[in-house]
KOLSE-982537 format. One record per residue (C-alpha): residue in one letter; x, y, z. Coordinates in steps of 0.5 Angstrom, whole numbers, plus 2048, in hexadecimal, padded with zeros to 3 digits. Layout:
AXYZ/...
END
This chain:
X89D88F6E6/X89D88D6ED/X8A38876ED/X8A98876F3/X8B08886EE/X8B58886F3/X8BA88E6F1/X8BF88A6EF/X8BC8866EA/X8BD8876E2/X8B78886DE/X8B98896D7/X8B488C6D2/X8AE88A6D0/X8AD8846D5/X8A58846D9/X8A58846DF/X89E8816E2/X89A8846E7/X89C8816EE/X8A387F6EC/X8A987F6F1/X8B087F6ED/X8B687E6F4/X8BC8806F3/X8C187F6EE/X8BC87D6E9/X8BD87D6E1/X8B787E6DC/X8B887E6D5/X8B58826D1/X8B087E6CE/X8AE8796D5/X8A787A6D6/X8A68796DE/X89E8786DF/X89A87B6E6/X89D87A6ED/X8A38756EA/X8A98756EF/X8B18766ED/X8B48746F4/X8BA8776F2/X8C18766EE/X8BC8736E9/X8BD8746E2/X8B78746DC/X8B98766D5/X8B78746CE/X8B18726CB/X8AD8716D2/X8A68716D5/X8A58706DC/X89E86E6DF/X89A8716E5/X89D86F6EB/X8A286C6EA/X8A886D6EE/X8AF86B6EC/X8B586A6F1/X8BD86D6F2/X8C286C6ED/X8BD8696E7/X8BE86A6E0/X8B886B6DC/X8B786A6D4/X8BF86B6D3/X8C18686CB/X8C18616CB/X8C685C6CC/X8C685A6C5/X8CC85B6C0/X8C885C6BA/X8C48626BD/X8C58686B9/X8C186E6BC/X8BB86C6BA/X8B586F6BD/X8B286A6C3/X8AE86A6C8/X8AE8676D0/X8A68686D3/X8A58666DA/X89E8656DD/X89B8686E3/X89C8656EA/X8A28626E9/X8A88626EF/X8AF8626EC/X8B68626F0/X8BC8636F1/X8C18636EB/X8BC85F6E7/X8BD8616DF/X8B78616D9/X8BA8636D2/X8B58656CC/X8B48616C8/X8B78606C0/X8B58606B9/X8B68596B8/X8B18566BD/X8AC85C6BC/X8AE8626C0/X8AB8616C6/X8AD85D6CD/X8A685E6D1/X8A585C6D9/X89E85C6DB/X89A85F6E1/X89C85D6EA/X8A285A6E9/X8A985A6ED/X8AF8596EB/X8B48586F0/X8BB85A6F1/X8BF8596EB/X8BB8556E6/X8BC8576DF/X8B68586D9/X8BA8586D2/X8B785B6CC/X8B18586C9/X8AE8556CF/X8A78556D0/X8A58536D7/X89E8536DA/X89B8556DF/X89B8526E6/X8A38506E5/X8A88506EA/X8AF84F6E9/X8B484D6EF/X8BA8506F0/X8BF8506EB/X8BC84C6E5/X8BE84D6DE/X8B984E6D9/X8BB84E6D1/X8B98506CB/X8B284F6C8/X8B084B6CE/X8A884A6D0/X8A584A6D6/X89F84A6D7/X89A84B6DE/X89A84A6E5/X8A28466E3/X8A68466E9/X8AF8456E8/X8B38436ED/X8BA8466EF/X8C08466EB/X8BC8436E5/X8BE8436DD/X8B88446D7/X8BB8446D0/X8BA8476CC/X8B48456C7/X8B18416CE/X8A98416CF/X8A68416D7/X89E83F6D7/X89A8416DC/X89A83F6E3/X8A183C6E1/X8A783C6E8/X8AD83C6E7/X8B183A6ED/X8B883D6EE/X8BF83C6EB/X8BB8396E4/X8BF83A6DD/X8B783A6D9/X8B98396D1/X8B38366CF/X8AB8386CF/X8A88366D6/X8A18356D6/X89B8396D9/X89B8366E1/X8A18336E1/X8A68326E7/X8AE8336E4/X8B38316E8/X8BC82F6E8/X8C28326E5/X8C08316DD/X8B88326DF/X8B382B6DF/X8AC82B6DE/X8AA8286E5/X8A38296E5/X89E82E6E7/X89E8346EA/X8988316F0/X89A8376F5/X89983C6EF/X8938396ED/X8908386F3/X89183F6F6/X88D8426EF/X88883D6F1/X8878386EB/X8828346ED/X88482C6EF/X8818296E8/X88682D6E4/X88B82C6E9/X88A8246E8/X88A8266E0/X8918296E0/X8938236E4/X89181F6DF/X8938216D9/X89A8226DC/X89A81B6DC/X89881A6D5/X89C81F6D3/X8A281B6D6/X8A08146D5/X89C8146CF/X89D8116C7/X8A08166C3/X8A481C6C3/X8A38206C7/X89F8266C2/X89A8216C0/X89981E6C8/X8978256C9/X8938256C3/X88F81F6C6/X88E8226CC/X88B8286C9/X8868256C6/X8848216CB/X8848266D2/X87E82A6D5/X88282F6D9/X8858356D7/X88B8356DB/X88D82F6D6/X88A8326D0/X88F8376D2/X8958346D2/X8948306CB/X8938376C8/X8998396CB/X89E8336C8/X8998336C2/X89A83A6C0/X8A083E6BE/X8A783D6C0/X8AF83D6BF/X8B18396C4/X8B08316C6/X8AC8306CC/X8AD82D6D4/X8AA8276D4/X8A88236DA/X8AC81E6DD/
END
């Protein structure tokens, strides 16, 4: 094994250390964590539980990783927390592993950063590409998929799914799906429309672009409710942007949805 341990950390028995990996001082690791290759513990960080760390991946002072989650009716059960590879965790941020109850796995993908402070509740699954701001609060069986970027001091209850490309602008409260692409912002979370500068920069072309923007509209304007709206906008599109949202609201869900304005 050639990885960095610093002498005062703590490795219990049992944990895998990965080649190329570097443990600072007054690091933690739990019997049962799995650290990939050339992942990086600044110092003062805690791993524990059920928990797989993915290849590079490099985690910040004074975090806490794969503890129990915050959730009364967990009794002990066997559950896992797996993290991807490239991802930048900071300072004091928390991810628990997940429950029996929402499938015993809290997921994040590969090449996210996780700023200072946020917390990942159990059973989240979060998707490659995510970047969370400072301090936000992620709940319990939230889904957030690619390329989602959440503003600062902002809330996800539990249940809440996040479509791709979709931003989330700071100090927003989201209780309720949001659309692939979608622009969320103001205290209790609005759909205001699309995340262009999200788009733009992914290079989507300007026909699909023009194609989101109608169907907001249709979403927003047309007969019906809105299910059906996006149901007829389904059968109507060309463009797999919009495609993408109608299987986003037409698919499975605990939650209402964001609606434009």
């Amino acid at each position: 094994m050639t990885a960095d341990i610093h002498p005062s950390a703590i490795i219990e028995d049992g944990a895998q250390i990965g080649d190329g990996c570097k443990v600072g001082p007054f690091c933690i690791i739990g019997k049962d964590v799995v650290l990939h290759d050339r992942v990086e513990l600044k110092s003062h960080v805690v791993v524990t539980g059920q928990t797989t760390v993915g290849e590079e991946t490099v985690i910040f002072p004074f975090s806490v990783i794969g503890e129990i989650p915050q959730d009364l009716k967990f009794k002990g059960e066997n559950t896992r927390l797996e993290i991807g590879k490239r991802n930048r965790i900071r300072e004091h941020v928390t991810m628990n592993a997940g429950t029996e109850g929402g499938g015993g796995l809290t997921k994040v993908g590969d090449d996210g950063l996780f700023m200072a402070g946020c917390h990942v509740a159990h059973d989240a699954i979060i998707g490659d590409r995510v970047i969370v701001v400072n301090q936000v609060a992620i709940a319990g069986h939230v889904q957030i998929e690619d390329d989602v970027i959440i503003g600062g001091l902002s809330g996800i209850h539990q249940w809440v799914r996040i479509g791709q490309g979709a931003i989330i602008g700071a100090l927003s409260m989201v209780t309720a799906d949001v659309i692939p692409h979608g622009l969320v912002q103001a205290a209790r979370g609005e759909l205001d429309g699309l995340n262009l500068v999200g788009l733009k920069r992914r290079g989507v072309p300007r026909a699909d672009i023009s194609a989101l923007r109608a169907a907001l509209k249709q979403m927003a304007d047309g007969n019906g409710t809105f299910q059906e709206r996006v149901r007829t906008i389904g059968e109507e599109t060309d463009s797999d942007y919009v495609r993408q949202i109608v299987d986003f609201v037409t698919g499975a869900s605990d939650r209402s949805f964001l609606t434009p304005r």
